[in-house]
C-alpha positions as CSV (number, residue, x, y, z in Angstrom):
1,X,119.1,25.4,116.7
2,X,119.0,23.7,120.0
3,X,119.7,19.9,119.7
4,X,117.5,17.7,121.9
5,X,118.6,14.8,123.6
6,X,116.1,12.2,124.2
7,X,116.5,9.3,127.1
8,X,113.6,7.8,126.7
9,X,112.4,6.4,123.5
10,X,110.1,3.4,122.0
11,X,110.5,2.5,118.3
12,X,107.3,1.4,116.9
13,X,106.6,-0.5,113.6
14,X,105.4,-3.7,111.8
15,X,106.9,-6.9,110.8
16,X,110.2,-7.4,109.7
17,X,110.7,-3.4,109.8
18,X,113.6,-3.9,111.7
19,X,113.3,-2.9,115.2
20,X,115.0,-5.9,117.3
21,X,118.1,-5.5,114.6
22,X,118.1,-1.9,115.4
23,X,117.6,-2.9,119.3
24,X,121.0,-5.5,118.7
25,X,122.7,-2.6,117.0
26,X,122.5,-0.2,119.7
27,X,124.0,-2.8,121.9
28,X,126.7,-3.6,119.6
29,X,127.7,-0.3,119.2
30,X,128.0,0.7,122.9
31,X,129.5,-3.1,123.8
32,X,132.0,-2.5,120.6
33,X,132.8,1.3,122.2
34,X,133.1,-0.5,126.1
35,X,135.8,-3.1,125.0
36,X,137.8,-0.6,123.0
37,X,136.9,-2.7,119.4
38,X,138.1,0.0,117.5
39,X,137.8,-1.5,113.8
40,X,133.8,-1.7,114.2
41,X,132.5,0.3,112.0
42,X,129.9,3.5,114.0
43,X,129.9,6.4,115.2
44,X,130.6,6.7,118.5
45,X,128.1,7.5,120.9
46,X,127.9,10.7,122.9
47,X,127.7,9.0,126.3
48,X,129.2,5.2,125.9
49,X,126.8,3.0,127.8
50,X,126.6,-0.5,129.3
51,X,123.8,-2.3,127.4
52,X,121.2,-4.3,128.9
53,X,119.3,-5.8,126.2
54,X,116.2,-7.6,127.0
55,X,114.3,-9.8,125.0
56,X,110.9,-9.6,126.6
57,X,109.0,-12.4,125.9
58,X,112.0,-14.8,127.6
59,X,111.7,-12.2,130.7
60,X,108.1,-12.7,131.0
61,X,108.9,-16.8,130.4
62,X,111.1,-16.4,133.3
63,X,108.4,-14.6,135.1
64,X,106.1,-17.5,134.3
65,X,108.6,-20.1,136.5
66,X,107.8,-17.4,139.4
67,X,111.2,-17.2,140.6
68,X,112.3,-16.3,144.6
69,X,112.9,-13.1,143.7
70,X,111.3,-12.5,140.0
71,X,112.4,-8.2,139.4
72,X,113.9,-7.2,136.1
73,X,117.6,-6.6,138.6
74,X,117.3,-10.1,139.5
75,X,116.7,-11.3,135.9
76,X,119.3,-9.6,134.2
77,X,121.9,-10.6,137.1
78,X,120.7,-14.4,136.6
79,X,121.5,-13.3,132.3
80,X,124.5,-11.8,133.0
81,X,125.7,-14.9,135.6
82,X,124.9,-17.5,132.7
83,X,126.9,-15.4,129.9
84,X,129.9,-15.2,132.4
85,X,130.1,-18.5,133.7
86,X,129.3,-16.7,137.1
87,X,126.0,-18.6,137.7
88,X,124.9,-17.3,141.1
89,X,127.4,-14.7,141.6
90,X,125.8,-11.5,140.0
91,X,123.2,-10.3,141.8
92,X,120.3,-7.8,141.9
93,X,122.2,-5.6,144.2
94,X,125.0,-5.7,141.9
95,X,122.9,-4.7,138.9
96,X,121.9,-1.5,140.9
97,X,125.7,-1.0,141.9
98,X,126.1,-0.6,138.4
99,X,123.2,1.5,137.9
100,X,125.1,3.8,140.5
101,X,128.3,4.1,139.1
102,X,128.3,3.7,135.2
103,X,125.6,5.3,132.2
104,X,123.2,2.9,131.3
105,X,121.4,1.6,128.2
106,X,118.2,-1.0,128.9
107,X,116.8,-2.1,126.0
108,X,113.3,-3.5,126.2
109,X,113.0,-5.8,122.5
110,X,109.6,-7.0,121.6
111,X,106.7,-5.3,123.9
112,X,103.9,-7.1,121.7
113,X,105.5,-10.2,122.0
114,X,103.8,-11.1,125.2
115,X,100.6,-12.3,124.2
116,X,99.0,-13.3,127.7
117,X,97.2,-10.9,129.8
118,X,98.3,-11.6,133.1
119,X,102.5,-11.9,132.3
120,X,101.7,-8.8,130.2
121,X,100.3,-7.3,133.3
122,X,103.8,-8.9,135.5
123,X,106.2,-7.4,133.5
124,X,105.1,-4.2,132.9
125,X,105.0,-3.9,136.8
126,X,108.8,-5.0,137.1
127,X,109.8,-2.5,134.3
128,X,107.8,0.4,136.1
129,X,109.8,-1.1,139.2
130,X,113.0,-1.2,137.7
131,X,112.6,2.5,136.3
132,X,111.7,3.7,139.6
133,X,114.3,2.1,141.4
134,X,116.8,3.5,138.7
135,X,115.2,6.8,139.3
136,X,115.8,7.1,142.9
137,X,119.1,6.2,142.8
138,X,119.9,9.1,140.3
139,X,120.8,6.4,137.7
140,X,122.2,7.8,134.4
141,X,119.9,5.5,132.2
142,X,118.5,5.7,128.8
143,X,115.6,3.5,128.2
144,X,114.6,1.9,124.1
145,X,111.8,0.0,124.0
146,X,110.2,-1.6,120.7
147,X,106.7,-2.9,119.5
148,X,104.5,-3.5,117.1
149,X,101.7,-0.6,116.7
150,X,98.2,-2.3,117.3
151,X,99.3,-4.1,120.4
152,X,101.4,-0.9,121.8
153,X,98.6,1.3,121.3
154,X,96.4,-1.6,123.0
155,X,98.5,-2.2,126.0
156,X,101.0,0.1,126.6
157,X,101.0,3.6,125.0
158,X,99.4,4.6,128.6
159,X,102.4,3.9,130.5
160,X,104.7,4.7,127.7
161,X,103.0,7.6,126.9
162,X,104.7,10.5,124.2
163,X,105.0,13.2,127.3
164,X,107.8,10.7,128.6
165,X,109.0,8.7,125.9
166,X,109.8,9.9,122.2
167,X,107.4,7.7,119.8
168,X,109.6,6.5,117.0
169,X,107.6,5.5,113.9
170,X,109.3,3.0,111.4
171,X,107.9,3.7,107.8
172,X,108.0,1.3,104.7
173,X,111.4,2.1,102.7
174,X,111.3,4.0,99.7
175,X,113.2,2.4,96.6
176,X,116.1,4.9,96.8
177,X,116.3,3.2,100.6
178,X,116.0,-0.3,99.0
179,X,119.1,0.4,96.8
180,X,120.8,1.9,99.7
181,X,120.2,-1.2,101.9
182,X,120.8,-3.3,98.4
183,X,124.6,-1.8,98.5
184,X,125.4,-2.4,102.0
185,X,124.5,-5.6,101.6
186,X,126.4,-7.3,99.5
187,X,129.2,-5.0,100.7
188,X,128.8,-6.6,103.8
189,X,129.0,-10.6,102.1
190,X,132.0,-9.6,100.0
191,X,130.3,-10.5,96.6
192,X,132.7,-10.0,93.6
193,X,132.0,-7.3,91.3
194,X,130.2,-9.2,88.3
195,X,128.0,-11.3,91.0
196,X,127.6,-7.7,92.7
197,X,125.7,-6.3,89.3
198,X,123.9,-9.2,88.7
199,X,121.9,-8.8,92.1
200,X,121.8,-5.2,91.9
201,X,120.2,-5.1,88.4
202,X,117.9,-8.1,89.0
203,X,116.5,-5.8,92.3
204,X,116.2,-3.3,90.0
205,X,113.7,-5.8,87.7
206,X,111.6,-6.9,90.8
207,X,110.8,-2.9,91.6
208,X,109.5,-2.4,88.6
209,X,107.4,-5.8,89.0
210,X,103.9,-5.0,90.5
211,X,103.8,-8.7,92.8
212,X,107.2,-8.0,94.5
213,X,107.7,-4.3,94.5
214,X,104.8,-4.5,97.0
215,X,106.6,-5.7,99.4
216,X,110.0,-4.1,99.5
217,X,109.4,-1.8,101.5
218,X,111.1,-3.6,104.7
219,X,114.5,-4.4,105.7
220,X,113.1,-8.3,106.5
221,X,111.8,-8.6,102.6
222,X,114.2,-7.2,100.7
223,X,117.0,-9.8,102.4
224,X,115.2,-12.3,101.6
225,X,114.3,-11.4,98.1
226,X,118.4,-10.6,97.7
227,X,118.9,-14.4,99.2
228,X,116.9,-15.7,96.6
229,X,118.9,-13.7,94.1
230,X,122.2,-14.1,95.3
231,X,121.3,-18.2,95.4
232,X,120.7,-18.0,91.8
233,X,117.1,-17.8,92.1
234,X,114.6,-15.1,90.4
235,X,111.6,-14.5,93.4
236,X,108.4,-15.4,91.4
237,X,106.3,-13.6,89.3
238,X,103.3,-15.2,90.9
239,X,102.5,-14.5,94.4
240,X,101.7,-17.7,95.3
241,X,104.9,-19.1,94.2
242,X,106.6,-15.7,95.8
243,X,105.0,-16.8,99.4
244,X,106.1,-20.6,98.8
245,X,109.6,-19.0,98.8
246,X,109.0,-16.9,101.4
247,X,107.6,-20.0,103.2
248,X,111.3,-21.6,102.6
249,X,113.3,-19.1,103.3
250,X,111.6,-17.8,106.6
251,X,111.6,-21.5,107.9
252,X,114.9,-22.0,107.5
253,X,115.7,-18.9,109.6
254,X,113.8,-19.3,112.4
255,X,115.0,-23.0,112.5
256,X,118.0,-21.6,113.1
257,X,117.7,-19.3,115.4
258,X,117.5,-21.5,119.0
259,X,117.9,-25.2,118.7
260,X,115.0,-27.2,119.3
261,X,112.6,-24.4,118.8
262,X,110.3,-25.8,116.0
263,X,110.3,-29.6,116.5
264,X,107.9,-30.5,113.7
265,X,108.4,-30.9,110.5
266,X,107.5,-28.3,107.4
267,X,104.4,-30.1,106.2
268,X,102.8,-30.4,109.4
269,X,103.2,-26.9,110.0
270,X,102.5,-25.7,107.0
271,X,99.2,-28.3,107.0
272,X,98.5,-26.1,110.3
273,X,98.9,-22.7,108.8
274,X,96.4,-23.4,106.3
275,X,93.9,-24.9,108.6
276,X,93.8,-21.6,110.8
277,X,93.8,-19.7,108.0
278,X,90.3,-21.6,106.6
279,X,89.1,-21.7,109.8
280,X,89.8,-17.8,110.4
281,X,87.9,-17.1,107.2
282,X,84.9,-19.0,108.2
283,X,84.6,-17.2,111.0
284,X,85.6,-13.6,109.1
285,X,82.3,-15.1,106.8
286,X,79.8,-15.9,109.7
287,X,80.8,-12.7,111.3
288,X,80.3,-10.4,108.1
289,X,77.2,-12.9,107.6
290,X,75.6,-11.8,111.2
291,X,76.2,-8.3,110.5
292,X,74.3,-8.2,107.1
293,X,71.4,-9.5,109.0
């Protein structure tokens, strides 16, 4: 049998299903492979790449400062001058030198994340640019992009369409996957053999209960349901107390992830959550309400 190499890909799936980790993996491995990092742990790839990984929805911020010169080259050069200290001394042209000479990996993380219309509309233009340009100068580049299924199918399965680019589907992760993932993980934190069988078998419990086995079926929930283990904590029974957790626990990591990010305090957004979510099911009532009439 014939294997088929694909160069052009977009990996579609919900929430939490895994798709920028999987996006930061495949830059890892290729950055690990690049440096000569040889006690990472992957396989190596067929063609080692130099990854461009690009978080969309702070390209299409950028886009929304309408830079001099605002093409995905110019971007990535401005990226890559920060990250070196270089500021000012990359440049687009250098970007497509590299396009000439090396294999290339651009990774496109977060299509749906771009909620308005018109920088929607922006930076699909520049990546359509960018893939031309890359094109015409014979470029050895492979292309992952990632989304979210309602809002690829609404704005971008046209241009990313299956007769160019392989459609990936994520599915939910069966309970042999769970224990998989379960293993790895506290492989990965080092956790002593006693603590190690505690987690494992109190996983095991919360599959067989009806409120949480629901929703491990993604890599997002079952780390946090193994947090709340591993921190000596049993994830509810109740799923309103199961959310509250999940309320805590997802907080505290987007908190961390960029400084300064979310200013406010829990209560007030949590107060907020709940007032669009009464306010979103008035207007689910009225709607339903018109409609019976």
């Amino acid at each position: 049998m014939q294997e088929v190499y694909y160069t052009r890909v977009v990996v579609i799936g919900g929430p939490g299903k895994g798709k920028s980790t999987l996006g930061q993996q495949l830059a890892q491995v290729h950055r690990a492979k690049l440096i000569g990092k040889k006690d990472y742990q992957s396989k190596k790839p067929k063609t080692v790449r130099i990854p461009f990984r690009i978080v969309l929805k702070h390209f299409a911020q950028w886009l929304a400062k309408k830079p001099d010169l605002d093409s995905l080259e110019a971007y990535i050069a401005e990226r890559m001058g920060v990250l070196t200290s270089r500021t000012n001394l990359v440049s687009a042209k250098d970007i497509q030198d590299i396009l000439c000479c090396r294999p290339c990996l651009l990774i496109l993380d977060g299509l749906d994340e771009v909620g308005i219309t018109e920088l929607q509309e922006k930076m699909l233009i520049r990546i359509k640019n960018f893939l031309s340009v890359a094109e015409s100068l014979n470029a050895d580049l492979m292309v992952v992009g990632s989304s979210r299924p309602k809002e690829f199918d609404k704005q971008y399965k046209s241009y990313f369409n299956s007769k160019e680019f392989l459609h990936l589907e994520l599915v939910d992760m069966s309970a042999q996957k769970v224990n998989e993932y379960a293993d790895k993980w506290v492989l990965a934190k080092k956790i002593k053999d006693e603590e190690k069988q505690r987690i494992i078998s109190t996983l095991e419990e919360c599959q067989q209960d009806t409120n949480t086995s629901v929703l491990l079926t993604s890599p997002l929930y079952v780390t946090i349901i193994l947090l709340i283990i591993k921190n000596r904590g049993r994830p509810p029974s109740q799923k309103e107390d199961l959310f509250n957790k999940y309320w805590e626990i997802i907080f505290a990591r987007e908190q961390s992830k960029d400084k300064g990010i979310i200013k406010s305090d829990e209560s007030l957004l949590f107060g907020l959550h709940s007032y669009l979510y009464q306010f979103y099911m008035k207007l689910h009532i009225i709607e339903k309400t018109n409609l019976i009439n």
